[in-house]
VEXDREN-2710 file (C-alpha; in Angstrom, 1 decimal):
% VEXDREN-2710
k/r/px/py/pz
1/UNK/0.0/0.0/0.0
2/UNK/1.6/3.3/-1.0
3/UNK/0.9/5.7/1.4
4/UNK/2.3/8.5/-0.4
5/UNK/0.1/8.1/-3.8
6/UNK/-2.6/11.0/-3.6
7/UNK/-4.7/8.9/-6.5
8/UNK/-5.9/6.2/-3.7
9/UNK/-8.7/7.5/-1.4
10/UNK/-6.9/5.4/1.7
11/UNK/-9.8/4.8/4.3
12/UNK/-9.0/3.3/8.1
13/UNK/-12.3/2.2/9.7
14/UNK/-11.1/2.0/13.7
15/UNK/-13.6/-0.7/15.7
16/UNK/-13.9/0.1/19.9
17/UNK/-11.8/2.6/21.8
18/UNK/-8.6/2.6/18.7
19/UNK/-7.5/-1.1/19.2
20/UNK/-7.7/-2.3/16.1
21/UNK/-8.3/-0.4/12.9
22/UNK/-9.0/-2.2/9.0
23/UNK/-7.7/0.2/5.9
24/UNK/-9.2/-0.3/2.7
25/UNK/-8.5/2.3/-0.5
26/UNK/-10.5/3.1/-3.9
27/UNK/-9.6/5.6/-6.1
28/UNK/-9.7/9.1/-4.9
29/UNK/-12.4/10.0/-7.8
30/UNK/-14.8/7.7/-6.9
31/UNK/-18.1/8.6/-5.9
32/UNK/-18.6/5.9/-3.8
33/UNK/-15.6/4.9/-2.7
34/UNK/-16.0/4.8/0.9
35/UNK/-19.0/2.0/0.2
36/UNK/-16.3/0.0/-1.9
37/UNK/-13.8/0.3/0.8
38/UNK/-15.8/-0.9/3.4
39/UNK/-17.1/-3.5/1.3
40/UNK/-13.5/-4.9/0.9
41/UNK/-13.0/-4.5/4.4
42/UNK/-15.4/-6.5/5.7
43/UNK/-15.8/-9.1/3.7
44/UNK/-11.3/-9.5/4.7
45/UNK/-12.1/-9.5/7.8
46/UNK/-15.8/-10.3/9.0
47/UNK/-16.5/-7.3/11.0
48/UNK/-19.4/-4.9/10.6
49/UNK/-20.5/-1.5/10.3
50/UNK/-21.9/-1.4/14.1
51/UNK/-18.4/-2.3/15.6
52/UNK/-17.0/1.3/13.7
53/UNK/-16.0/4.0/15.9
54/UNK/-14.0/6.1/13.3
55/UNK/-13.8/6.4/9.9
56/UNK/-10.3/8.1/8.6
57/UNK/-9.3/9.1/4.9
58/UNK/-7.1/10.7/2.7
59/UNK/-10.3/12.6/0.6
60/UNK/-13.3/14.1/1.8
61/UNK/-16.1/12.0/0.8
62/UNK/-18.6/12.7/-2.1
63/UNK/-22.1/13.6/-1.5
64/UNK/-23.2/10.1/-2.3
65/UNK/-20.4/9.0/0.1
66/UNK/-21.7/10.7/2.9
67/UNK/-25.3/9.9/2.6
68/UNK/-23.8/6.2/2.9
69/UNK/-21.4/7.0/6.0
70/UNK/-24.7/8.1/7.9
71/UNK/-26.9/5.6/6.7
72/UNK/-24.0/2.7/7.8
73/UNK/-21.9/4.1/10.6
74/UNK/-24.2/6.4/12.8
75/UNK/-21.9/8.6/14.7
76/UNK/-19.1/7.0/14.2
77/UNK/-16.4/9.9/13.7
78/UNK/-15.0/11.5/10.1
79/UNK/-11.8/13.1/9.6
80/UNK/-10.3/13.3/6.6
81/UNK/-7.2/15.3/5.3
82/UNK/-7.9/16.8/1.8
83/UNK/-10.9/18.3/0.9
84/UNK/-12.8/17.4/-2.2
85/UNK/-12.4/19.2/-5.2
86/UNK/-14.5/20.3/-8.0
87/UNK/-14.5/17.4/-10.8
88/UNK/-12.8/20.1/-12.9
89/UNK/-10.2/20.6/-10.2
90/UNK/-8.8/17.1/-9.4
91/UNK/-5.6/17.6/-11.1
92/UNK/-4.7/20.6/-9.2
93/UNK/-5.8/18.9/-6.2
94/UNK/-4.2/15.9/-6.9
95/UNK/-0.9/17.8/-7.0
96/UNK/-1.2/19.7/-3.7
97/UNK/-1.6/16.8/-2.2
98/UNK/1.0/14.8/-3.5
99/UNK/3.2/17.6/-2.4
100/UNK/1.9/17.5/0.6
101/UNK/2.0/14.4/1.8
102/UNK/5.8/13.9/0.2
103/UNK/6.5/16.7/3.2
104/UNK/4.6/14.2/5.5
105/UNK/6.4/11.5/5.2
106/UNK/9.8/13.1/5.5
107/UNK/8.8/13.1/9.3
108/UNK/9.5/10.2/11.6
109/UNK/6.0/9.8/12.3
110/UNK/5.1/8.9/8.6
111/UNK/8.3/6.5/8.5
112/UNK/7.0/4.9/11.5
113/UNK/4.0/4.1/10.1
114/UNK/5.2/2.6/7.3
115/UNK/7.6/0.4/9.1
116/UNK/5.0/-1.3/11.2
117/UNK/2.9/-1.7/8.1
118/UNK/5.9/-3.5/7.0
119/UNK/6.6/-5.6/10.1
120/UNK/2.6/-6.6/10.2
121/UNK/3.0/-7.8/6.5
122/UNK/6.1/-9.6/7.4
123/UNK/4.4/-11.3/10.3
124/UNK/1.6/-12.4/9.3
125/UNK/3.3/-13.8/5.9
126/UNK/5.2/-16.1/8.4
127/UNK/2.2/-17.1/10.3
128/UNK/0.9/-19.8/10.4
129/UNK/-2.0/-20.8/8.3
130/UNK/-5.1/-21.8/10.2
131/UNK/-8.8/-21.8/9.7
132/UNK/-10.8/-19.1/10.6
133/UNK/-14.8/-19.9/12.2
134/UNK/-17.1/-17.8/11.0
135/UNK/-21.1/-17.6/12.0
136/UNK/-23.3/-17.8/9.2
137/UNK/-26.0/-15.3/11.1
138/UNK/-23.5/-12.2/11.3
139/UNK/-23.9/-9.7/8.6
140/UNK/-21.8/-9.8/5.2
141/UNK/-21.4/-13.5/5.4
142/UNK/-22.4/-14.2/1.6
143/UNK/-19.5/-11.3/0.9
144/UNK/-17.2/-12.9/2.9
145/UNK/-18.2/-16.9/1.0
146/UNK/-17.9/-15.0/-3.0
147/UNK/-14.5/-13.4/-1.8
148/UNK/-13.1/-16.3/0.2
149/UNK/-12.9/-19.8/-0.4
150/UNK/-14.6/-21.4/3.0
151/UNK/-16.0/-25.2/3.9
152/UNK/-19.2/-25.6/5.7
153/UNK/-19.1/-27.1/9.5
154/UNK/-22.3/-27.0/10.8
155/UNK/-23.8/-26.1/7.1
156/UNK/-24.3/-22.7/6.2
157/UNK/-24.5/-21.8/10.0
158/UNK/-21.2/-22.4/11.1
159/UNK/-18.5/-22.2/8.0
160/UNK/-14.7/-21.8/8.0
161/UNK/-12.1/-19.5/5.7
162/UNK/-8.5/-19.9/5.8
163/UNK/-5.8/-17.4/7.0
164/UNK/-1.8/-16.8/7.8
165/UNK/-2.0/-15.7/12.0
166/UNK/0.6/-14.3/13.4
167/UNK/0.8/-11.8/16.8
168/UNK/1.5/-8.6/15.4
169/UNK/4.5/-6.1/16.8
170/UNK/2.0/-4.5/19.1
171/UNK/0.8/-7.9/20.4
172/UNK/-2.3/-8.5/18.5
173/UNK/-3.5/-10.8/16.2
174/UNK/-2.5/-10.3/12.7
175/UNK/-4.3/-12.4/10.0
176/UNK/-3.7/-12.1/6.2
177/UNK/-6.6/-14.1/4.2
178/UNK/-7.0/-16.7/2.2
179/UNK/-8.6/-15.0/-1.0
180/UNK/-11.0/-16.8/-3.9
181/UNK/-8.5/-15.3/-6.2
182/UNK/-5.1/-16.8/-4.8
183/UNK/-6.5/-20.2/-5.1
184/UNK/-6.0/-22.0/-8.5
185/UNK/-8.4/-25.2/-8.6
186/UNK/-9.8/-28.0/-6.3
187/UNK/-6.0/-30.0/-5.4
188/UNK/-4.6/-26.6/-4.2
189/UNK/-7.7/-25.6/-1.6
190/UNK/-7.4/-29.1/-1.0
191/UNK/-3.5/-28.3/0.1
192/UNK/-4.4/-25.5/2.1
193/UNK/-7.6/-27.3/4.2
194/UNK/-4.8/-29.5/5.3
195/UNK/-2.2/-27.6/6.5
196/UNK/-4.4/-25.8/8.1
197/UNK/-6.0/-28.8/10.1
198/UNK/-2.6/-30.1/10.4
199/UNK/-1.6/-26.5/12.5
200/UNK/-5.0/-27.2/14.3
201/UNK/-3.8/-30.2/15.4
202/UNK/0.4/-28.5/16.2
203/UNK/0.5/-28.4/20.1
204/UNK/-3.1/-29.0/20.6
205/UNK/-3.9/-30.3/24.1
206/UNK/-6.8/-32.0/25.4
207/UNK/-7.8/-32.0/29.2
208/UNK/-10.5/-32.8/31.6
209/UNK/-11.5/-30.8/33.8
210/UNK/-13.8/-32.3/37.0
211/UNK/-17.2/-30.6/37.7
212/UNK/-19.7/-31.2/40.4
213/UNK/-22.0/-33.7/38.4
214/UNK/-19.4/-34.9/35.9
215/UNK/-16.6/-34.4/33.3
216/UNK/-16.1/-31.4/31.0
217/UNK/-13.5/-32.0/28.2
218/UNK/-11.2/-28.6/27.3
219/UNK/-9.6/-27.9/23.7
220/UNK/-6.3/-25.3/23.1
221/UNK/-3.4/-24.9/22.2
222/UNK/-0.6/-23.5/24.4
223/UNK/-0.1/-20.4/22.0
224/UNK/-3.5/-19.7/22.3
225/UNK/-4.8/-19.4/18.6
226/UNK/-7.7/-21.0/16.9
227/UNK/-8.0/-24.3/18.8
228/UNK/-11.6/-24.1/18.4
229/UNK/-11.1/-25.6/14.8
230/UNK/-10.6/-28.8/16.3
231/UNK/-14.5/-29.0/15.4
232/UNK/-13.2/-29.6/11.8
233/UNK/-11.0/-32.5/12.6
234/UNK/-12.0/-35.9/10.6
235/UNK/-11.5/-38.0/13.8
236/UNK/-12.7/-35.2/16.2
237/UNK/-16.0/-37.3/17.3
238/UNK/-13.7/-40.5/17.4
239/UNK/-11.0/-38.9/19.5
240/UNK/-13.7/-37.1/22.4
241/UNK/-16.3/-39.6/22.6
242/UNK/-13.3/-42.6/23.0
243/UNK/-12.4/-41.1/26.4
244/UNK/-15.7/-41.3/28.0
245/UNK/-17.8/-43.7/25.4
246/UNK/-20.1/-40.1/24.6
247/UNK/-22.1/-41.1/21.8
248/UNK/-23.3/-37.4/21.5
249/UNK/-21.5/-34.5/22.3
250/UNK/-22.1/-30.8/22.7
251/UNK/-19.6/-28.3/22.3
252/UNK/-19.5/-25.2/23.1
253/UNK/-17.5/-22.1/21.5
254/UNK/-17.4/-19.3/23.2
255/UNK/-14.2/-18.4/21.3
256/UNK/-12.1/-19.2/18.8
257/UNK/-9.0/-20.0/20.8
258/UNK/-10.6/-22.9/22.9
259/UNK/-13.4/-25.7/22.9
260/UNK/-15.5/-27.1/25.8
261/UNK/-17.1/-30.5/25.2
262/UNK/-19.6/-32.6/27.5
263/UNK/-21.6/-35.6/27.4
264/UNK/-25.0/-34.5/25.2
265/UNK/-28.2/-34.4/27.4
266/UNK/-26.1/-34.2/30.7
267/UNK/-26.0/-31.8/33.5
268/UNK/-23.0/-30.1/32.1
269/UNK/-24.1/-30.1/28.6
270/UNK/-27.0/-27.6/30.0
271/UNK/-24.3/-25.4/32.0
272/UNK/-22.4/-24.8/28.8
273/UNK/-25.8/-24.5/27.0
274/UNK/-26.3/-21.4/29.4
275/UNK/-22.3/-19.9/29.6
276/UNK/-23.0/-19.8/25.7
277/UNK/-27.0/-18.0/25.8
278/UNK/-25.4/-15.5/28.5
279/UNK/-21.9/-14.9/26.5
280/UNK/-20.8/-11.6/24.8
281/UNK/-19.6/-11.8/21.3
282/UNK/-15.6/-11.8/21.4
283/UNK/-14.5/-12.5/18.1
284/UNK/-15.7/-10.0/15.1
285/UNK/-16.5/-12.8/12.7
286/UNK/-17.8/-15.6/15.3
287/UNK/-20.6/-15.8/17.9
288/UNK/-20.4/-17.6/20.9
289/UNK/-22.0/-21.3/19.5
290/UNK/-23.2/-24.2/21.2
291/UNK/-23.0/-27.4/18.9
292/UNK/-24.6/-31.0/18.9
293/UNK/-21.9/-33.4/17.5
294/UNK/-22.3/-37.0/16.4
295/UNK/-20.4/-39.5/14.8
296/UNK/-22.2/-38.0/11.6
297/UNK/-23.1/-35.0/12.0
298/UNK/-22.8/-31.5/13.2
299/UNK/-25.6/-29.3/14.1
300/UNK/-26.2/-25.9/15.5
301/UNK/-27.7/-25.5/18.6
302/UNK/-27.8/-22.2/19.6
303/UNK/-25.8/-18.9/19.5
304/UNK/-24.6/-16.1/22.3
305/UNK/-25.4/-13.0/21.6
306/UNK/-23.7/-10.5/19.4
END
């Protein structure tokens, strides 16, 4: 991404209180280019408009733009840093900023920037590639399934996309996704489905943990990431149900990082029946899920709310 290129309309949509921020671009001209940017954005990365706190760009947005902004972000805040010209005026406009922000980025601020854009892109192009849950119900879902190749779990309800994860330099969670248009045919998603289960499956550890009326049956992995695709595992029922002889399980996700498993129809398959109905949503892409898992199937149960 060229941050000193006038011609691309770069637009930073920051989610909560500035802890994480998604940048999309279009071209300054566009009329819409603030829809098309979001658009991209959230079909990347499974968030939506109601999570936006700020919206920051290069360019002013259009009239159309802005109509759009309200409609989709509320009160989220606006700044921008060049206002919008005339349509006769772009050239001059165009080359005032370009001057401008060449004088910008002669500052170490700018060169900072830059650099941990550089250091997140050399992260997460290291990471490690894992699957990412995603819950069928949340908004942009069919964006997200025509821009990313993606297997079902439990159907349509409960699907997975693919993606390199790495901690970032600021101790967050970098992913870089698996796109439609990186993947050549059948074989090579086929390649990638597997490494991926195969990094599910790197470190992951499975304990028991003792409750008052039974056994409850913990999934992670000691870094922490994505253990709750051991859902996706061929021989997950086999390898759960074998330590207790649990023809039926449910599962329970309340994030992606871990899984909690019980005997279906028990005691303890109600309590995490409830920790899920009474959890907050803590993943942008992924509700908290309660699943019914068989030797043949996988069904949705329920969801936390968002």
């Amino acid at each position: 991404m060229d941050y000193r290129d006038p011609t691309r309309n770069l637009i930073a949509f920051t989610l909560g209180s500035a802890e994480e921020s998604f940048t999309g671009a279009a071209d300054a001209r566009d009329e819409d280019g603030f829809r098309l940017a979001w658009e991209r954005v959230a079909a990347a990365h499974g968030v939506e408009a109601g999570q936006v706190t700020q919206v920051a760009a290069y360019w002013e947005p259009s009239a159309t733009d802005r109509r759009y902004l309200d409609d989709t972000f509320g009160e989220a805040g606006l700044r921008y840093l060049f206002e919008r010209p005339e349509p006769r005026g772009w050239d001059d406009a165009l080359d005032k900023a370009r001057r401008a922000l060449d004088e910008a980025f002669r500052g170490q601020g700018a060169e900072e920037l830059e650099a941990e854009a550089r250091r997140v892109r050399e992260q997460t192009s290291r990471g490690e590639l894992l699957p990412v849950l995603r819950s069928g119900s949340l908004g942009g879902s069919d964006a997200i399934r025509d821009t990313m190749p993606w297997l079902p779990i439990a159907g349509r309800d409960l699907f997975a996309t693919f993606a390199y994860t790495a901690l970032t330099p600021r101790g967050t969670v970098g992913m870089r996704h698996v796109l439609s248009s990186q993947v050549g045919d059948p074989a090579q998603f086929t390649g990638i489905v597997s490494a991926a289960l195969a990094s599910v499956q790197n470190g992951l550890v499975v304990e028991e943990v003792g409750t008052a009326t039974g056994r409850l049956v913990r999934m992670h992995r000691p870094d922490g990431f994505g253990a709750a695709a051991a859902i996706m595992l061929p021989d997950f029922h086999e390898r759960i149900s074998g330590i207790h002889d649990w023809p039926g399980l449910t599962v329970a996700i309340l994030c992606p990082d871990d899984l909690w498993i019980a005997d279906h129809g028990t005691p303890d398959a109600e309590r995490l029946a409830q920790e899920v109905a009474a959890a907050g949503q803590q993943a942008p892409e992924l509700r908290p899920t309660l699943l019914r898992v068989t030797a043949t199937t996988i069904e949705l149960l329920a969801e936390g709310r968002g």
